[in-house]
gemmi code that builds the backbone of each chain (N, CA, C; Angstrom):
import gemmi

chains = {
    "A": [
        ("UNK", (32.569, 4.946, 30.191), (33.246, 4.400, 29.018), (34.669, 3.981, 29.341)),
        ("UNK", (35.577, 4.646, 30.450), (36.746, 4.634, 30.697), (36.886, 3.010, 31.310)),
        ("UNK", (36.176, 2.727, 31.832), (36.322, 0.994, 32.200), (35.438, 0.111, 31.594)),
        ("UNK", (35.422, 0.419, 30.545), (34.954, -0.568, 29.547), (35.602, -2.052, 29.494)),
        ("UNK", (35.154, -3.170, 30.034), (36.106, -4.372, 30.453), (35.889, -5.011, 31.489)),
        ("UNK", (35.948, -3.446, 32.383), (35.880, -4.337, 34.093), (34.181, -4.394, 34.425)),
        ("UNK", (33.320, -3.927, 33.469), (31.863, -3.973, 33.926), (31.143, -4.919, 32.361)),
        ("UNK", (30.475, -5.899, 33.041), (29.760, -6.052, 31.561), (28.669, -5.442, 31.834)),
        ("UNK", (28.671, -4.717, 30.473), (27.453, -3.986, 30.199), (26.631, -4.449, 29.605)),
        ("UNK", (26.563, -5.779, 29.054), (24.949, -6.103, 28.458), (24.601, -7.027, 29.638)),
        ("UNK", (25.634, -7.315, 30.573), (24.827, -8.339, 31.965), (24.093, -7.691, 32.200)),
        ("UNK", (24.626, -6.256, 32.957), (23.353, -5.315, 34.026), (22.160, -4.954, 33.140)),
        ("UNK", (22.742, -4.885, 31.575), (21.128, -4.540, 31.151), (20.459, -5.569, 30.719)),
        ("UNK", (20.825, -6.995, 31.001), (20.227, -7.968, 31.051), (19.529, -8.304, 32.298)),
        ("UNK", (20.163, -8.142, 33.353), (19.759, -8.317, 34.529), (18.634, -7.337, 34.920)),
        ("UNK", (18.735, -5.512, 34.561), (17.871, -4.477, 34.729), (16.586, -4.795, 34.037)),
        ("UNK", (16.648, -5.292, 32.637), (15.793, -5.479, 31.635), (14.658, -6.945, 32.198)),
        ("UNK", (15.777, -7.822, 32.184), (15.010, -9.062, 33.143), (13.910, -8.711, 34.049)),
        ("UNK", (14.890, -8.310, 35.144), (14.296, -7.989, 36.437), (12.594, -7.153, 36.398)),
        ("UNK", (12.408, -6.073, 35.113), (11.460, -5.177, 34.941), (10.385, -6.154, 34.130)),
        ("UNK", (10.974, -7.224, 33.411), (10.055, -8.444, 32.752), (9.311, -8.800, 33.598)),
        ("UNK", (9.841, -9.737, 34.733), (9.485, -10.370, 35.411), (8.810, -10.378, 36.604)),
        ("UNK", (8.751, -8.428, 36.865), (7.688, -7.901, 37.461), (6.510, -7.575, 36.791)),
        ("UNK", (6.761, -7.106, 35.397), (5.343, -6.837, 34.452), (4.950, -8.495, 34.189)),
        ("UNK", (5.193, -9.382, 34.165), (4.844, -10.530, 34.736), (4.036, -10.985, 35.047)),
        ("UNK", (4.097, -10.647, 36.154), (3.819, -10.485, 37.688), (2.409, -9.982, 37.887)),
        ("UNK", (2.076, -8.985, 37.588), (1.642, -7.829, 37.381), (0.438, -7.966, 36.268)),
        ("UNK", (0.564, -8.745, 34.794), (-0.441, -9.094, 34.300), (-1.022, -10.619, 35.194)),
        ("UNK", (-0.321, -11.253, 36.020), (-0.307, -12.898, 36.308), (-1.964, -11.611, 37.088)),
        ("UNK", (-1.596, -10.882, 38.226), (-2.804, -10.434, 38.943), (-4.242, -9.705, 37.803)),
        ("UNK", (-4.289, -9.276, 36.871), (-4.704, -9.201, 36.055), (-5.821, -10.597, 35.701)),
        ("UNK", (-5.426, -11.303, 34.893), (-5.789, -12.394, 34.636), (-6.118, -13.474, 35.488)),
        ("UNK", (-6.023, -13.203, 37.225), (-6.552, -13.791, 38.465), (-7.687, -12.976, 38.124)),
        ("UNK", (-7.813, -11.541, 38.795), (-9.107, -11.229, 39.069), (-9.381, -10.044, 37.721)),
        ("UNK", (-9.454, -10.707, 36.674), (-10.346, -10.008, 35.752), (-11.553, -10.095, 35.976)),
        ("UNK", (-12.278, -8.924, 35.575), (-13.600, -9.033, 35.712), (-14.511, -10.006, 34.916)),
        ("UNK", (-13.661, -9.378, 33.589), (-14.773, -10.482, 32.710), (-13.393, -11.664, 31.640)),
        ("UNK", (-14.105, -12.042, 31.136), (-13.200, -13.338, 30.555), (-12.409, -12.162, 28.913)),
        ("UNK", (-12.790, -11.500, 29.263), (-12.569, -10.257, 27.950), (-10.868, -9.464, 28.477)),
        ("UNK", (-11.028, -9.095, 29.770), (-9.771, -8.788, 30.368), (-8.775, -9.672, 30.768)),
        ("UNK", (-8.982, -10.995, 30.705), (-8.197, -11.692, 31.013), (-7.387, -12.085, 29.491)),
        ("UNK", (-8.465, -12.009, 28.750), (-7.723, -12.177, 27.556), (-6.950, -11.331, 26.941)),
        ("UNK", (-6.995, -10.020, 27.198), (-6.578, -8.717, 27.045), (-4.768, -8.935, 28.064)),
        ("UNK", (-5.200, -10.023, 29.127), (-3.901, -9.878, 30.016), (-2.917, -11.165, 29.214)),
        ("UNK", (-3.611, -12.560, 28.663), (-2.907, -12.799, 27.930), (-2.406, -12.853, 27.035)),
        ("UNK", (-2.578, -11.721, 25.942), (-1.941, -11.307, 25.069), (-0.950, -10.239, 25.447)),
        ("UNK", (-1.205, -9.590, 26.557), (0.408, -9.037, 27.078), (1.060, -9.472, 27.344)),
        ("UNK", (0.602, -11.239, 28.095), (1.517, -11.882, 28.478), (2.296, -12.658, 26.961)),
        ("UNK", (1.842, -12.567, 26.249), (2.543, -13.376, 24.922), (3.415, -12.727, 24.621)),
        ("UNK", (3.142, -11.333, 24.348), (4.422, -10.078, 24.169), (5.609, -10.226, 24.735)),
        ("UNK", (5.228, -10.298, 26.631), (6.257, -10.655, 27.282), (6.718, -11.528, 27.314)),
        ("UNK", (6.262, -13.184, 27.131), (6.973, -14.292, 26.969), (8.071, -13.949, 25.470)),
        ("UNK", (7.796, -13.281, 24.243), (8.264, -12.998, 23.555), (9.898, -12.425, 23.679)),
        ("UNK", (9.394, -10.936, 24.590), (10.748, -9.938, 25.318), (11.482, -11.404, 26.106)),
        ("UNK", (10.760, -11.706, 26.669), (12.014, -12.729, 27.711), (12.563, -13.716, 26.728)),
        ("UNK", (12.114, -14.043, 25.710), (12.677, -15.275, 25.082), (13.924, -14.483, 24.488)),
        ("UNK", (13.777, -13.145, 24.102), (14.652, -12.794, 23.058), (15.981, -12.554, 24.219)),
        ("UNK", (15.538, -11.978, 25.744), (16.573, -11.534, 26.548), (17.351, -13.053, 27.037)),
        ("UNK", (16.298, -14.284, 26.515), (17.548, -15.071, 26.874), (18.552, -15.578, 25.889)),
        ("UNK", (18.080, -15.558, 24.828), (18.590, -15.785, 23.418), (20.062, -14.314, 23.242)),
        ("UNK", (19.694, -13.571, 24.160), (20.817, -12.062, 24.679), (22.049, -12.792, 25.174)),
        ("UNK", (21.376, -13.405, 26.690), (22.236, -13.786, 27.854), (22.661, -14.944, 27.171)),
        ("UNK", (22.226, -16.106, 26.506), (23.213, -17.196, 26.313), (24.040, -17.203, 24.714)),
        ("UNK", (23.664, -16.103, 24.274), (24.284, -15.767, 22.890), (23.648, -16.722, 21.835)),
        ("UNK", (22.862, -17.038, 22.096), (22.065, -17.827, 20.926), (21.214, -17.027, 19.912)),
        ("UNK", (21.760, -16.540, 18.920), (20.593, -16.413, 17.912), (19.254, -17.022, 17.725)),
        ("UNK", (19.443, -18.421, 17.975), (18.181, -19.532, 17.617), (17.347, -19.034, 18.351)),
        ("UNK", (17.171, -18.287, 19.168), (16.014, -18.180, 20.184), (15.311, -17.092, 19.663)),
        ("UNK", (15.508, -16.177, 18.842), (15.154, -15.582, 18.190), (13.655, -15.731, 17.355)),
        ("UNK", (14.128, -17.106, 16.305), (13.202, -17.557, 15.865), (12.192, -18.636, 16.591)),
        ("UNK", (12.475, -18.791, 18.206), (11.375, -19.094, 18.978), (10.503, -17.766, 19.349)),
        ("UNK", (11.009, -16.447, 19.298), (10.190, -15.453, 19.521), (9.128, -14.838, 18.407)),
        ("UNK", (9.587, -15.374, 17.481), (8.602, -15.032, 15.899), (7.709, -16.238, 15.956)),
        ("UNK", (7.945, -17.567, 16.961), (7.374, -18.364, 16.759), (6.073, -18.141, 17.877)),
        ("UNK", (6.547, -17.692, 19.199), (5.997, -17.122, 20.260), (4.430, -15.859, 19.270)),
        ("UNK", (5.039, -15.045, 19.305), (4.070, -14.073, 18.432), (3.218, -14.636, 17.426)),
        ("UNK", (3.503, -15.432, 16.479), (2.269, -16.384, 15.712), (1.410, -16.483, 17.028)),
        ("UNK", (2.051, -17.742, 17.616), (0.930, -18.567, 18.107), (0.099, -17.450, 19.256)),
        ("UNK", (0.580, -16.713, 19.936), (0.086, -15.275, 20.716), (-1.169, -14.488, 19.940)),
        ("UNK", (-1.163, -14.442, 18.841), (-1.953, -13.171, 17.608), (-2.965, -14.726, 17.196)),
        ("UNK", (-2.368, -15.974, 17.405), (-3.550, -16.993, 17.049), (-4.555, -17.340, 18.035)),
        ("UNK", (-3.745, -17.324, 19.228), (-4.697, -17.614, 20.457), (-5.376, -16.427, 20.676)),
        ("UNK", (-5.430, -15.240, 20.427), (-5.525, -13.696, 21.165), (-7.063, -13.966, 20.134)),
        ("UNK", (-6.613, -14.091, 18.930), (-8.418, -14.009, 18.159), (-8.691, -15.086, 17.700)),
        ("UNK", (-8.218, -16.516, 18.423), (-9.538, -17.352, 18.733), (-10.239, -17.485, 19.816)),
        ("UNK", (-9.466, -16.938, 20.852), (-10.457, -16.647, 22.001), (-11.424, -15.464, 21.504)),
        ("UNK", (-11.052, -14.484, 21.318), (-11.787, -13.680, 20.987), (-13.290, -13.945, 20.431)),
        ("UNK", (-12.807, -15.023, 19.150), (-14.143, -15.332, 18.142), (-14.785, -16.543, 19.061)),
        ("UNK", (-14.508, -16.760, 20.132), (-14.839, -17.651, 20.914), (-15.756, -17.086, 21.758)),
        ("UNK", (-15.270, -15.710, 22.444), (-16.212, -14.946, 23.268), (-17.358, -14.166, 22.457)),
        ("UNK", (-17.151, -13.954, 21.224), (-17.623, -13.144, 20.476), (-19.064, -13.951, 20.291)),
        ("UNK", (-18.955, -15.307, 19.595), (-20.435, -16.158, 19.883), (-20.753, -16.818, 21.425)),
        ("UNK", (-20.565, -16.148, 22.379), (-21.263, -16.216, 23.232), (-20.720, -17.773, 23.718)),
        ("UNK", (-19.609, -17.589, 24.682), (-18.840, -18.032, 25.778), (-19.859, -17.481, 27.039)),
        ("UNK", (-18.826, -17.959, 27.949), (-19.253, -17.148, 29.350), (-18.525, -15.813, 29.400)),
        ("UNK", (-19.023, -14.647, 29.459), (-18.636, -13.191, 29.622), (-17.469, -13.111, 31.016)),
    ],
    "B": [
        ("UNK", (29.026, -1.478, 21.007), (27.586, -1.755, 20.547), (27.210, -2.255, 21.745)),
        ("UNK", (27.757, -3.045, 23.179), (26.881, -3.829, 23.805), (26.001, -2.438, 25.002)),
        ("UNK", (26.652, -1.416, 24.555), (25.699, -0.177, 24.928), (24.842, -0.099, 24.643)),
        ("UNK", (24.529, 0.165, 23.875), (23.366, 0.255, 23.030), (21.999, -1.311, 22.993)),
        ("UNK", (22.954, -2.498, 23.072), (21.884, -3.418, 23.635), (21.318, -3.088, 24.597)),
        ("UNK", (22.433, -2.904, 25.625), (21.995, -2.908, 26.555), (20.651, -1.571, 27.210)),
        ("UNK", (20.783, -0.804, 26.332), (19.979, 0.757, 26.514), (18.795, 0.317, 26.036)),
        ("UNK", (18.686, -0.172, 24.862), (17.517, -1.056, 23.989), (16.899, -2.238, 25.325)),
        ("UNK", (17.541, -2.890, 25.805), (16.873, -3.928, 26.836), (15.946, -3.248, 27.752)),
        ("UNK", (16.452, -2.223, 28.525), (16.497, -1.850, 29.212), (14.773, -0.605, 29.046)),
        ("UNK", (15.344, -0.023, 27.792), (13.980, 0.583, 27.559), (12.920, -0.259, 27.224)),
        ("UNK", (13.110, -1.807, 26.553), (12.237, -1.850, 26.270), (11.251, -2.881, 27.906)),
        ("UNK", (12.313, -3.619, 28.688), (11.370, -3.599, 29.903), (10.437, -2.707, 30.787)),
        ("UNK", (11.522, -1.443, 30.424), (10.546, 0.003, 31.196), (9.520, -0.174, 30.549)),
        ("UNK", (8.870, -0.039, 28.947), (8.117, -0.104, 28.414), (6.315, -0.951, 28.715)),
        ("UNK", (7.563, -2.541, 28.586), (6.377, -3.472, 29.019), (5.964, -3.031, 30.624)),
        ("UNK", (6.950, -2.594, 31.565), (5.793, -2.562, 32.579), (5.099, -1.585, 32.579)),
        ("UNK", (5.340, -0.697, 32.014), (4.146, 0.441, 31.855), (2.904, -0.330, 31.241)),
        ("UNK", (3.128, -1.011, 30.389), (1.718, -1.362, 29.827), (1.120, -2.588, 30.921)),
        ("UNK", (2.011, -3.194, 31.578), (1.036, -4.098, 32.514), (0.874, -3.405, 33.694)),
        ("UNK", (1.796, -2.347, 34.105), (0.738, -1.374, 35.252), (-0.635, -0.882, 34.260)),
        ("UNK", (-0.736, -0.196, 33.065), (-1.886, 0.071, 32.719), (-3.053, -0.898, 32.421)),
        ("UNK", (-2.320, -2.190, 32.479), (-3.583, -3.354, 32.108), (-3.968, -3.546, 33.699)),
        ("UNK", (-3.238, -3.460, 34.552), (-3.734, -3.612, 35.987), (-4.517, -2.400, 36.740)),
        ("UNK", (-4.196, -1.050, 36.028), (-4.663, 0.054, 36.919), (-6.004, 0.605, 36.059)),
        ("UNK", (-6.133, 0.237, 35.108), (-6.950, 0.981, 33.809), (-8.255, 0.754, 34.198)),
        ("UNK", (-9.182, 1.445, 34.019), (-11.169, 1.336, 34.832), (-11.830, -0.251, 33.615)),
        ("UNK", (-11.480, 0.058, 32.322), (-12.500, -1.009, 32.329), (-11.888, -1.657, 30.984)),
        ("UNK", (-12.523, -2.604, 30.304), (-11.496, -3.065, 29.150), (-10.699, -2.323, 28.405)),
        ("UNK", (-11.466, -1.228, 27.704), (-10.941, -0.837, 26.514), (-9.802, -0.091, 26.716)),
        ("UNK", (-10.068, 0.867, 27.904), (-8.478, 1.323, 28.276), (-7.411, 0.663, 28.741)),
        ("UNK", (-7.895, -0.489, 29.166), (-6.944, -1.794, 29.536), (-6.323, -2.413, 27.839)),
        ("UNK", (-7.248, -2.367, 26.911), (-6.296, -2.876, 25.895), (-5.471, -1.969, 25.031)),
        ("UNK", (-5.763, -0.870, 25.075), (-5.134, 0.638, 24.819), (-3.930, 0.701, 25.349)),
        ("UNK", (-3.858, 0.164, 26.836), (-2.469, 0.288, 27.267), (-1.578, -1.118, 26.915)),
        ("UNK", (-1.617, -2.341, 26.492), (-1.622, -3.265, 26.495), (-1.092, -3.281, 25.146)),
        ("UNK", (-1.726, -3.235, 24.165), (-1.245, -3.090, 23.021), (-0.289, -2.332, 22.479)),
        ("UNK", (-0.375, -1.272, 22.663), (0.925, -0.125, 22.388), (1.815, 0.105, 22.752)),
        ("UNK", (1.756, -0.228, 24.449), (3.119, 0.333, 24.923), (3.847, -1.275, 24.792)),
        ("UNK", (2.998, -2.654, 24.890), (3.285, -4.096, 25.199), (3.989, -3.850, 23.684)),
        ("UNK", (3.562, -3.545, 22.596), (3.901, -4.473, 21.326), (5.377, -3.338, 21.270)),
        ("UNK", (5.823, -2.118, 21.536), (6.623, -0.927, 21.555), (7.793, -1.637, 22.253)),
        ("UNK", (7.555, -1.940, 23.550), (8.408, -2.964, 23.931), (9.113, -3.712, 23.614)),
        ("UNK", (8.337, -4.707, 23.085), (8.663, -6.094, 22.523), (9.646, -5.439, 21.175)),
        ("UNK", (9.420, -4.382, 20.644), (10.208, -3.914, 19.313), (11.665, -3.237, 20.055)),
        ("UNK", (11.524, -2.997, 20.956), (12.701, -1.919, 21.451), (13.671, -3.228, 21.730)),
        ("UNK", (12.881, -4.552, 22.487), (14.038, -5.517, 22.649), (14.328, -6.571, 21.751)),
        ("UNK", (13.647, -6.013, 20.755), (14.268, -7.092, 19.119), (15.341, -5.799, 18.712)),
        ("UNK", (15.380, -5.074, 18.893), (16.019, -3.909, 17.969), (17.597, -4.316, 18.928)),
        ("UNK", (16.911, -4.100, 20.034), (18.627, -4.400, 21.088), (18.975, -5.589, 20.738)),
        ("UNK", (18.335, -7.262, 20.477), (18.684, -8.128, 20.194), (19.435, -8.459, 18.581)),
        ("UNK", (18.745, -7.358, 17.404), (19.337, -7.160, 16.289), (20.941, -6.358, 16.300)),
        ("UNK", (21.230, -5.420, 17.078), (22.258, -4.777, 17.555), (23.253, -5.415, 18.239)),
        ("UNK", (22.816, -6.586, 19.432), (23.665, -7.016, 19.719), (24.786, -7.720, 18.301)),
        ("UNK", (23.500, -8.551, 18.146), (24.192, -9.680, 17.185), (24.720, -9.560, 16.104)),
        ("UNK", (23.891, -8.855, 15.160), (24.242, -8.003, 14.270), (24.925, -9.203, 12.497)),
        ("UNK", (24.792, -10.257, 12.425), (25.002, -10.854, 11.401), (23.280, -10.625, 10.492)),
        ("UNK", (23.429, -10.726, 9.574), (22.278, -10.644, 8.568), (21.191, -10.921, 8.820)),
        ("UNK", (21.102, -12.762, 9.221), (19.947, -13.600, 9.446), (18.914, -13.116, 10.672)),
        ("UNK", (20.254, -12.525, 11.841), (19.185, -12.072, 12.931), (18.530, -10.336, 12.939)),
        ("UNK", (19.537, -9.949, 11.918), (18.567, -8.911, 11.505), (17.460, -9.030, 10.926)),
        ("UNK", (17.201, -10.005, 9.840), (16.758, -10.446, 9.470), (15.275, -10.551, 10.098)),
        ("UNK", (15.270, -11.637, 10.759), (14.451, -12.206, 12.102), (14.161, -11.651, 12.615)),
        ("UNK", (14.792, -10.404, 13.231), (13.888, -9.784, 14.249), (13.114, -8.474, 13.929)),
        ("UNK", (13.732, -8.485, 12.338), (12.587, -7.097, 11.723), (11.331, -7.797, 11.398)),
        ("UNK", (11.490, -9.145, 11.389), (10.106, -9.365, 10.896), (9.717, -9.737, 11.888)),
        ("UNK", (10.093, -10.265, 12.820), (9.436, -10.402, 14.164), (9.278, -9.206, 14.540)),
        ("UNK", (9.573, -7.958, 14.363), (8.840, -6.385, 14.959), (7.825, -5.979, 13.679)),
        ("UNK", (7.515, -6.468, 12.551), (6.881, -6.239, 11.625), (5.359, -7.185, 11.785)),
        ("UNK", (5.606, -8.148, 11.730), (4.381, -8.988, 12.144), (3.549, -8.719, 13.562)),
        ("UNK", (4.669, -8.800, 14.353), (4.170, -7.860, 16.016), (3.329, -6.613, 15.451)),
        ("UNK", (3.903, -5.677, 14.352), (3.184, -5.000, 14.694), (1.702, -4.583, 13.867)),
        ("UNK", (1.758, -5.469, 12.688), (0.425, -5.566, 11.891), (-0.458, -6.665, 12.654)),
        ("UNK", (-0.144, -7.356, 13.564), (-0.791, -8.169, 14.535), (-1.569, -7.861, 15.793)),
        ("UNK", (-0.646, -6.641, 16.125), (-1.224, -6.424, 17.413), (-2.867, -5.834, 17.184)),
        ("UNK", (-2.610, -5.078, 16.668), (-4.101, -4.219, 16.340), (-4.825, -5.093, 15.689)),
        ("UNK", (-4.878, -5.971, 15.358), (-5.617, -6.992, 14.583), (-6.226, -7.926, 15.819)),
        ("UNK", (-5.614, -8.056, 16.437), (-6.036, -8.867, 17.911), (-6.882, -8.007, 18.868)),
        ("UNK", (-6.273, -6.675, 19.009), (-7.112, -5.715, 20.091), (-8.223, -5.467, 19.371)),
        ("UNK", (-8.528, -5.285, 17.857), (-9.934, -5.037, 17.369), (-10.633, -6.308, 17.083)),
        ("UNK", (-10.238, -7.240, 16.994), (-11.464, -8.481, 17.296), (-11.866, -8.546, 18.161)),
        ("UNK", (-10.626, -8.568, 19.353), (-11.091, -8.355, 20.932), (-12.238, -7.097, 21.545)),
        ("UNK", (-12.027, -6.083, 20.801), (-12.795, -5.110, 21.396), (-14.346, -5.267, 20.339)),
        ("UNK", (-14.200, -5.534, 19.421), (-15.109, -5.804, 18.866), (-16.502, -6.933, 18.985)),
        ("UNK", (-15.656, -8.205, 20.324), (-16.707, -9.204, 20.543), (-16.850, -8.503, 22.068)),
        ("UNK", (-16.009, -7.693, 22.534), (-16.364, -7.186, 24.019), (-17.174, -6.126, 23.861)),
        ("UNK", (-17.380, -5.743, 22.446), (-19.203, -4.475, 22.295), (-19.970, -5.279, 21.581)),
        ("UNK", (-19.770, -6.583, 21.315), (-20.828, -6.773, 20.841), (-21.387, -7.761, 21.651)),
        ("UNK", (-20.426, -8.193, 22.674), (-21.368, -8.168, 24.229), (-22.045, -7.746, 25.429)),
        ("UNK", (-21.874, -6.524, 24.784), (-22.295, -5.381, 25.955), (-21.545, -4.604, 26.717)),
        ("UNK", (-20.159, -4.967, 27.144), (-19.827, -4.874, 28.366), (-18.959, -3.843, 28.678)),
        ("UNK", (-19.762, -3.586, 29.673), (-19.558, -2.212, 30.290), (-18.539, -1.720, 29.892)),
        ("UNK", (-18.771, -0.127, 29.761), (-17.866, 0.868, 29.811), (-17.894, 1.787, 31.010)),
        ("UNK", (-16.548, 2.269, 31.013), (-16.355, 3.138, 32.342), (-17.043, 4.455, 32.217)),
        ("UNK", (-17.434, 5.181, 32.809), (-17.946, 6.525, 32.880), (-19.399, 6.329, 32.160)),
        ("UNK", (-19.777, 7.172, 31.570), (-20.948, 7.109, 31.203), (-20.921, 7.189, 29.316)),
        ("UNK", (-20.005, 7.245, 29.042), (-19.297, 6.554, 27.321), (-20.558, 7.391, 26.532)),
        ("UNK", (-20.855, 8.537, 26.776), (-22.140, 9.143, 25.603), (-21.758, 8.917, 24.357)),
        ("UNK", (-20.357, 9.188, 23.673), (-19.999, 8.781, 22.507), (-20.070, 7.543, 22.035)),
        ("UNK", (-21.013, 7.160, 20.913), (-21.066, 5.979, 20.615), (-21.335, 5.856, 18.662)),
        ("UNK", (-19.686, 5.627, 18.226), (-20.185, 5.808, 17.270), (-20.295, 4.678, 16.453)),
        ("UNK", (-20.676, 3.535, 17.061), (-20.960, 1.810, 16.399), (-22.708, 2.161, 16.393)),
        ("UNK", (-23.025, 2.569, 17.196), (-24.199, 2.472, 17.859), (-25.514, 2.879, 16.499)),
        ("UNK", (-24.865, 3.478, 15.646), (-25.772, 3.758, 14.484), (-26.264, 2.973, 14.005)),
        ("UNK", (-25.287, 1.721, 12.683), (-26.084, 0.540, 12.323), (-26.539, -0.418, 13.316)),
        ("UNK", (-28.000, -0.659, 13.676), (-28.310, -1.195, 14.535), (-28.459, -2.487, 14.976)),
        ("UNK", (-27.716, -3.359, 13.385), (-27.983, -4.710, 13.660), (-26.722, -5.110, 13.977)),
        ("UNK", (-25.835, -3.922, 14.260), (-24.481, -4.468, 14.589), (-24.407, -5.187, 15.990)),
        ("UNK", (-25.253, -4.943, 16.811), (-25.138, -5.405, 18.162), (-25.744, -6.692, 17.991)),
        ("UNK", (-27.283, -6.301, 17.413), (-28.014, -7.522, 16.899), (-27.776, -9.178, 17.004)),
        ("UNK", (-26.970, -8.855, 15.847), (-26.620, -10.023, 15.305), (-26.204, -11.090, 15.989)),
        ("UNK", (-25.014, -10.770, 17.298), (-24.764, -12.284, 18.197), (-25.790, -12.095, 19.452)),
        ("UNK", (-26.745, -11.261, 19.874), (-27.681, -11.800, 21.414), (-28.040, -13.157, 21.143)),
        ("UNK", (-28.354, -13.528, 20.079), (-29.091, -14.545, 19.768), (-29.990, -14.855, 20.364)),
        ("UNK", (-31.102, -15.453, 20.460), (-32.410, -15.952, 20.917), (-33.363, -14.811, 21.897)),
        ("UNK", (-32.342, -14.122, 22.744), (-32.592, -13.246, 23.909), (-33.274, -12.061, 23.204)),
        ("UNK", (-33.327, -11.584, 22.108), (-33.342, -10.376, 20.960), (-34.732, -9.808, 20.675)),
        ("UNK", (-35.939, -10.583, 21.773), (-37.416, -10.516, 21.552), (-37.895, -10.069, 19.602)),
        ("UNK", (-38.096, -11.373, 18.949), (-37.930, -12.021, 17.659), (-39.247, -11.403, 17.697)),
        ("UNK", (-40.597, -11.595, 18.650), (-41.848, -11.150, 17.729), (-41.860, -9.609, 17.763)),
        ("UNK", (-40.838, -8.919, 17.952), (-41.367, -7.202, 18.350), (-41.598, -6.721, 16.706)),
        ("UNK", (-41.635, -7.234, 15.888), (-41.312, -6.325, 14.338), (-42.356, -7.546, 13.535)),
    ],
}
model = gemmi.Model(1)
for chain_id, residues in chains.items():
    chain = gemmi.Chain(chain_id)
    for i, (resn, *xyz) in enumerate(residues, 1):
        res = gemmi.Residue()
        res.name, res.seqid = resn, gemmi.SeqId(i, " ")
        for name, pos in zip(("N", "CA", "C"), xyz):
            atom = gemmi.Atom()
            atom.name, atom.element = name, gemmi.Element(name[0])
            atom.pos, atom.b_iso = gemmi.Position(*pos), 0.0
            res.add_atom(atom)
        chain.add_residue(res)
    model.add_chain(chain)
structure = gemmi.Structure()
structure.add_model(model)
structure.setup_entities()
């Protein structure tokens, strides 16, 4: 607390926070390569919508923009729309 | 306050990668969307809450409670359609799943095989 000034503190936890995004990322990207069935992959992109969500808001952090905000409410619609029309897509018999 | 964003950011990336190590390490769907959903949508709330804190004028409070409010009457709404067309395709479960408690009404599976369903047995 005593050098409050000489460190920014929402950089590093922008940068810490980032950095842990963009490995869970990462991380569903392998997921959604080798899912087994078309059921897990969809399962990986709806985590990935979450996370496109977290990153939109951490940049809307880093460049001080509020507005980006309401790209992340916009992100989550369309995420919860795609998540169960694929779904009702696999559900009548897609490829498994 | 930019403490506190910053603590909020910070937990809520720890968060999401827990849930995409569990969507990557988990045996078979359902525990894959178990981890995916809860700890993913927990996340996503921990870094609207830091993003409401930073900013802190009305509108983006505003915004991002309902963006953690909709996240979260959404999420489960998505993982149970999802899990719901992934049993009513069959597909596999890990271990040997004896508990089955869909398995009673029987036309629940029924209903999408379509054609495959041997039509003259009844």
């Amino acid at each position: 607390m005593s050098f409050e000034g000489e460190i920014n503190v929402l950089g590093v936890g922008l940068a810490v926070g980032g950095g842990l995004y963009l490995i869970s990322i990462a991380i569903a990207m392998v997921r959604i390569v080798r899912g087994p069935s078309s059921f897990d992959r969809v399962v990986a992109f709806d985590l990935l919508s979450g996370l496109t969500l977290g990153i939109m808001v951490l940049l809307g952090l880093g460049f001080g923009q509020p507005v980006l905000l309401d790209a992340a409410l916009a992100i989550a619609v369309a995420g919860f729309l795609g998540t169960v029309a694929f779904a009702r897509y696999l559900e009548r018999g897609g490829s498994r | 306050m930019n403490w506190m964003a910053a603590f909020f950011v910070i937990a809520g990336g720890f968060f999401s990668l827990v849930a995409a190590i569990g969507v990557l390490r988990m045996p078979d769907l359902y525990t894959r969307m178990h981890a995916a959903t809860k700890a993913g949508a927990f996340g996503a709330a921990l870094v609207l809450v830091g993003a409401a804190l930073h900013f802190g004028s009305l509108r983006t409070v505003v915004v991002a409670a309902a963006t953690i409010v909709f996240f979260y009457l959404t999420a489960p709404v998505a993982a149970q359609v999802l899990a719901r067309a992934a049993y009513r395709r069959q597909l596999p479960t890990w271990g040997d799943g004896r508990i089955d408690e869909i398995r009673e009404p029987r036309d629940f599976v029924e209903e999408s095989r379509g054609p495959k369903s041997e039509p003259g047995e009844e």
